[in-house]
C-alpha positions in Angstrom: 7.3 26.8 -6.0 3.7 25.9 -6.9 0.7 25.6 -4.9 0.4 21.9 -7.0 3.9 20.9 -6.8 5.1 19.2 -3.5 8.4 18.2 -1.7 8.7 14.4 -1.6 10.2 12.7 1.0 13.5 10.9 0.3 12.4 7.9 2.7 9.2 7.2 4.6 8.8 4.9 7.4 7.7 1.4 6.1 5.3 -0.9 7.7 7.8 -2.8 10.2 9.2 0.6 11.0 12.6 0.0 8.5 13.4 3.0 6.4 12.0 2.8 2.3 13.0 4.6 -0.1 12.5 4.8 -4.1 15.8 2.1 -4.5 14.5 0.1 -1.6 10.8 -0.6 -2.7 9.5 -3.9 -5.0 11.5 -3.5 -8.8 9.4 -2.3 -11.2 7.3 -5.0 -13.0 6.8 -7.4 -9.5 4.2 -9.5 -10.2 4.6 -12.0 -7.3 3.0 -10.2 -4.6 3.7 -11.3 -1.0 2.2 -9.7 2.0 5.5 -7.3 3.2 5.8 -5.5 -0.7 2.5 -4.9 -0.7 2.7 -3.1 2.6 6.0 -1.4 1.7 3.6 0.1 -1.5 1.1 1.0 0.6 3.4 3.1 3.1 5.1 4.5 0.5 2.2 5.8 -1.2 0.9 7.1 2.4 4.1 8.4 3.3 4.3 10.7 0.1 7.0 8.4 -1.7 5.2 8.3 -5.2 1.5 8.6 -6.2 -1.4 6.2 -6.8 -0.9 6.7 -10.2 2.7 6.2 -10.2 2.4 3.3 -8.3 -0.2 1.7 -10.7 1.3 2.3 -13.7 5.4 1.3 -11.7 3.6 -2.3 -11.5 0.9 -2.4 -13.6 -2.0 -2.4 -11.3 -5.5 -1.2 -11.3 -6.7 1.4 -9.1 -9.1 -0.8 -8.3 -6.7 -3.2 -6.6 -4.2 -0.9 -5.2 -7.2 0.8 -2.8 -7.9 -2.6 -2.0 -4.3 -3.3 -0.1 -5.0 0.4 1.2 -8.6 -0.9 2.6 -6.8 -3.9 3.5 -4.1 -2.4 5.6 -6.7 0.6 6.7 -8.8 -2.4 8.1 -6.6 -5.1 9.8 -3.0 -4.5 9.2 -0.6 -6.3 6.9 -2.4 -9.5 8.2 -4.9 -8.1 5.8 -3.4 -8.4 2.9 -3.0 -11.7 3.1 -4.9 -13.6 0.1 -6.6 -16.4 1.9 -7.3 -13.9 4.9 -8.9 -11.1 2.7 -13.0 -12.8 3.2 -12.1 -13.6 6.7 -11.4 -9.7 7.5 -14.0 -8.9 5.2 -16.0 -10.1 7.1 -14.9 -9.3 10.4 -15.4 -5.9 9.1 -18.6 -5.2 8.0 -19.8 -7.2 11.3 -17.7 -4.3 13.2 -19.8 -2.0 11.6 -23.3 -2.9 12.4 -22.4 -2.2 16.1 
């Protein structure tokens, strides 16, 4: 085998501890984006499932925003990836880090 070419994982652990794999994630194409699929993305991505890439291009999304959930998630949780809570743990954050 390559040094570039890694062994991906037929499931990863998503983010309330369930089991996710490839047939188990958002269909391609999801465009309504609740607070659980983005978290399953997010694990699967960390857990070695598929790539940024492949996630961004899988449903259309910009780098940009997918290391936003990641931040999100990073930061506070899947509370954080909830829309009208993104500014409050904004926020909460950057106060976090001046102490």
């Amino acid at each position: 085998m390559l040094e570039n070419q890694k062994i991906r994982p037929h499931q990863v652990i998503g983010p309330l501890g369930e089991p996710l794999t490839l047939d188990s994630l958002p269909p391609k194409g999801t465009t309504r984006w609740v607070v659980r699929r983005k978290a399953e993305v997010v694990a699967a991505v960390n857990g070695g499932l598929l790539t940024v890439d492949e996630v961004c291009e899988r449903y259309d999304l910009s780098i940009e925003e997918f290391a936003s959930w990641q931040r999100a998630v990073e930061r506070s949780g899947m509370p954080g990836l909830r829309v009208t809570r993104i500014q409050h743990y904004k926020s909460l954050y950057e106060r976090q880090q001046k102490y």
